[in-house]
C-alpha angles and dihedrals in degrees: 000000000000088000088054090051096054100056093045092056086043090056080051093054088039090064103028124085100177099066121157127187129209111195140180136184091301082078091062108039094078085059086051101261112137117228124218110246101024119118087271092029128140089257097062088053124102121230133139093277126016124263096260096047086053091048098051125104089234093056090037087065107037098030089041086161100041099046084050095048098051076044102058083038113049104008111041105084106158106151093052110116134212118274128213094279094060092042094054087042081057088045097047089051098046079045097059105248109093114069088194146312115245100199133195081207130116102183097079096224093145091059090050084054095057107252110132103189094075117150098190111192105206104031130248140291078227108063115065124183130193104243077204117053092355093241098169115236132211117212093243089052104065129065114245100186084076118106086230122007101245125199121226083249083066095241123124124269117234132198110245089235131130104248127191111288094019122104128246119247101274086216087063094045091054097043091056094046084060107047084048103052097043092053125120083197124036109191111186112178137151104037138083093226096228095114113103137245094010098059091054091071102074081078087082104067113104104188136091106240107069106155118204112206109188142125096214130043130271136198082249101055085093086056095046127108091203132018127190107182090192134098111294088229081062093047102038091040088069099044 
């Protein structure tokens, strides 16, 4: 039944030039990165606080260390490398038919795989910002063996990532609402859908041909028009 699937939803790619795709941390896991809420997610293992706490904007100002240390540790993943996923996401958009990926990702592994058109929701482990003069930061800048990056102005360096209790760029949020309400084809693979409000935006797909990727279940499986419940390195091997 999976392999039928597949082939159905390849006969859709093979016709469609107007293909986005709407990815989580799934997308990731086959290159090593662990997900949140996976079987050896972030979320299963024990610290002093839970992940979310960590990773929220309160804990990341009053808790700088710690924040830093769950960070170096967990987060900053800078030498994984794309898996074949993200490299036929980069060859279906060189190609013409993907309009563009909005991620939940941070690790910039689309970008690594070539494909340009990349909306990433919650911002990048490669992008760092001074909270104090702005100065903007690259990831090899900065010195990771410190407790806490800190700028020449003397302020502290931030990822320019989207912690708990902070809002996404409202830039981001509009461009995905309109890629994906202007695709033939909405793939959403790789999340659980239960991250808002990301996952709120598949509601504004119009068409009749919204394909669900993922292993577990999620609250959409019922609204889509195809569901593979499969690894995305199965599904996207085959297209």
């Amino acid at each position: 039944m999976t392999l039928k699937k597949i082939e159905l939803l390849k006969s859709w790619v093979e016709e469609s030039n107007n293909i986005v795709f709407f990815g989580g941390a799934g997308v990731s896991t086959e290159s090593g990165i662990p997900d949140f809420r996976g079987a050896n997610g972030l979320y299963h293992k024990s610290y002093h606080f839970p992940p979310e706490i960590i990773l929220s904007h309160s804990f990341f100002i009053s808790h700088t260390v710690e924040f830093f240390k769950f960070y170096k540790e967990w987060i900053l993943k800078t030498d994984i490398k794309p898996n074949i996923a993200h490299s036929k996401l980069a060859e279906l958009e060189a190609s013409g038919k993907l309009r563009g990926i909005i991620t939940q990702n941070i690790d910039g592994l689309h970008q690594k795989a070539g494909s340009r058109h990349v909306c990433e929701l919650h911002g990048s482990i490669l992008r760092n910002f001074c909270m104090r003069c702005g100065e903007f930061h690259s990831v090899q800048d900065i010195d990771w063996h410190d407790e806490v990056p800190i700028c020449k102005c003397n302020g502290v360096i931030k990822p320019d990532v989207v912690l708990y209790e902070e809002a996404l760029d409202e830039k981001n949020m509009n461009e995905a609402i309109h890629l994906i309400s202007q695709a033939d084809i909405l793939i959403v693979g790789g999340t659980s859908l239960s991250v808002y409000p990301a996952a709120g935006f598949i509601k504004h797909y119009k068409g009749d041909k919204m394909v669900l990727i993922n292993q577990l279940p999620t609250p959409y499986d019922d609204e889509t028009n195809l569901l593979i419940q499969t690894r995305l390195g199965e599904v996207f091997s085959r297209i």
